[in-house]
C-alpha positions as CSV (number, residue, x, y, z in Angstrom):
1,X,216.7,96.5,100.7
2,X,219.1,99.2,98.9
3,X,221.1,98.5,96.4
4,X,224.1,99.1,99.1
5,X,222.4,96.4,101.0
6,X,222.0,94.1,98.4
7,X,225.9,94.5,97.3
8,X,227.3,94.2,100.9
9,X,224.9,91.1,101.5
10,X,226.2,89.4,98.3
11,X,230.2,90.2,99.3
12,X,229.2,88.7,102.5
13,X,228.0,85.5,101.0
14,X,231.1,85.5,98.5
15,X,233.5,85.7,101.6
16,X,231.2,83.2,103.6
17,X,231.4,80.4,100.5
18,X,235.5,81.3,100.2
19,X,235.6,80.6,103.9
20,X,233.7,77.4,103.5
21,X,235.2,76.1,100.6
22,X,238.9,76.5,102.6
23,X,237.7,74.7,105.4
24,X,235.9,71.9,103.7
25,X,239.8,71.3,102.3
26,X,241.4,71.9,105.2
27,X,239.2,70.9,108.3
28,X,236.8,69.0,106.9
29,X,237.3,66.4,110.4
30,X,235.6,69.5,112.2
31,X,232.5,70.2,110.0
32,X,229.8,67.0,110.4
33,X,228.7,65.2,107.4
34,X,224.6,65.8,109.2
35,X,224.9,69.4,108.5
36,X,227.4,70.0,105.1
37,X,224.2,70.8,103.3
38,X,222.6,73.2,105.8
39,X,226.3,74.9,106.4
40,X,226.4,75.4,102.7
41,X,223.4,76.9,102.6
42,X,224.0,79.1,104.9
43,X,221.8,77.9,107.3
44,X,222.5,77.6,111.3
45,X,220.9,74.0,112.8
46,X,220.1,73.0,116.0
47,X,223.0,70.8,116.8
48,X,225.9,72.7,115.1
49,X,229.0,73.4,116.5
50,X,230.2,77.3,116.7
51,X,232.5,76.4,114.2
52,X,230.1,75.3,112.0
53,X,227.7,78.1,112.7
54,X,230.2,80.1,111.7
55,X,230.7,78.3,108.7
56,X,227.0,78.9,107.8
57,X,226.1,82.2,109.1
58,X,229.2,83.9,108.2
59,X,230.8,87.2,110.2
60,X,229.3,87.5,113.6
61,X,229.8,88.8,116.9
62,X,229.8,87.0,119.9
63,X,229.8,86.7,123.5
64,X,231.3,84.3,126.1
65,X,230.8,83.2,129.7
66,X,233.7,80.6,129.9
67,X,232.9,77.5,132.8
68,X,235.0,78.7,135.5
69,X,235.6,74.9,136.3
70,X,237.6,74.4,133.1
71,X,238.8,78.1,132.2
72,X,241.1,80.4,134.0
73,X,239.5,83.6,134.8
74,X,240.5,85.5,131.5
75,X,240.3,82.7,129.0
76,X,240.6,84.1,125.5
77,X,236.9,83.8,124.8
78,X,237.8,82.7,120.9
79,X,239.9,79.8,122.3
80,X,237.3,78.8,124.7
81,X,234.2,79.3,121.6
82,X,236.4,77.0,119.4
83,X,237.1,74.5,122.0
84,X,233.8,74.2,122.3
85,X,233.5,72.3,118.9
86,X,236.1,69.6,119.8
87,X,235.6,69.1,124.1
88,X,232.4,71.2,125.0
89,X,232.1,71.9,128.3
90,X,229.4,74.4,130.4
91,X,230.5,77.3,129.0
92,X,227.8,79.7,127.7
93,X,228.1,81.0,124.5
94,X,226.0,83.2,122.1
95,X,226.6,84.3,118.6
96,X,224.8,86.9,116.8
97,X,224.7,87.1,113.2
98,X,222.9,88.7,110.3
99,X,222.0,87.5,107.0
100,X,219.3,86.6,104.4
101,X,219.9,82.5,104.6
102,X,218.5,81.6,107.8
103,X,215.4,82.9,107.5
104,X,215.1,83.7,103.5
105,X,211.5,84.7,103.9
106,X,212.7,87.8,105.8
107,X,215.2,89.1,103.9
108,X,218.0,90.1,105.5
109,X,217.6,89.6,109.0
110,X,219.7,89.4,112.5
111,X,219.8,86.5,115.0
112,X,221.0,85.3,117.6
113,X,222.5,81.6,118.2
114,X,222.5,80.0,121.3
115,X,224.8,77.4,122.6
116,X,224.8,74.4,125.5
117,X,227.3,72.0,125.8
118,X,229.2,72.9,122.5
119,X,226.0,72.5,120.5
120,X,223.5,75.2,118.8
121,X,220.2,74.9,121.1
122,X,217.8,78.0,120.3
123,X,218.5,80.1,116.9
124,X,216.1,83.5,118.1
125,X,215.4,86.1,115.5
126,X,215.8,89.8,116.0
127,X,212.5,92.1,117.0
């Protein structure tokens, strides 16, 4: 990793822990007591919210298929990733992120995350 690398990866963490720490103040109803540690760890779980992957993975892209039986036909696909957290539903939702916490063994590293029903079902690493 270069030493640009290592400086944007740590400013990422910084703003990732800044995040957190506001939201544990200010939303900590939305953020489950089985996956505080993992989130401040920075590691994604199977079982997590989107809002609480984001909490642990930090910045991300994303991309969103809302459930045409609950969603009008251009949902704002932020509303329909948050709502997921509070009253999942079918939509499909994927996240993408890249950082040295969820796998620490490989460095600095993209994923994907997965979502069914609201929750985190496959975490997939990058070839």
């Amino acid at each position: 990793m270069s030493d640009l690398e290592i400086n944007n990866s740590a400013a990422a963490e910084q703003a990732r822990q800044a995040v957190l720490q506001q939201a544990l103040i200010e939303e900590a109803d939305y953020i489950s007591e089985n996956w505080r540690d993992d989130i401040t760890n920075g590691c994604i779980t199977l079982g997590m919210t989107p809002y609480e992957a984001k909490l642990a993975g930090g910045a991300f892209t994303y991309e969103v298929n809302p459930d045409k039986s609950v969603w009008e036909k251009n949902a704002d696909p932020i509303k329909v990733m948050w709502t997921q957290s509070i009253v999942p539903d079918s939509s499909e939702i994927r996240m993408s992120f890249r950082n040295h916490n969820q796998f620490p063994q490989l460095g600095m590293i993209s994923f994907e995350v997965v979502f069914e029903k609201g929750v985190v079902v496959r975490i997939i690493k990058a070839s």
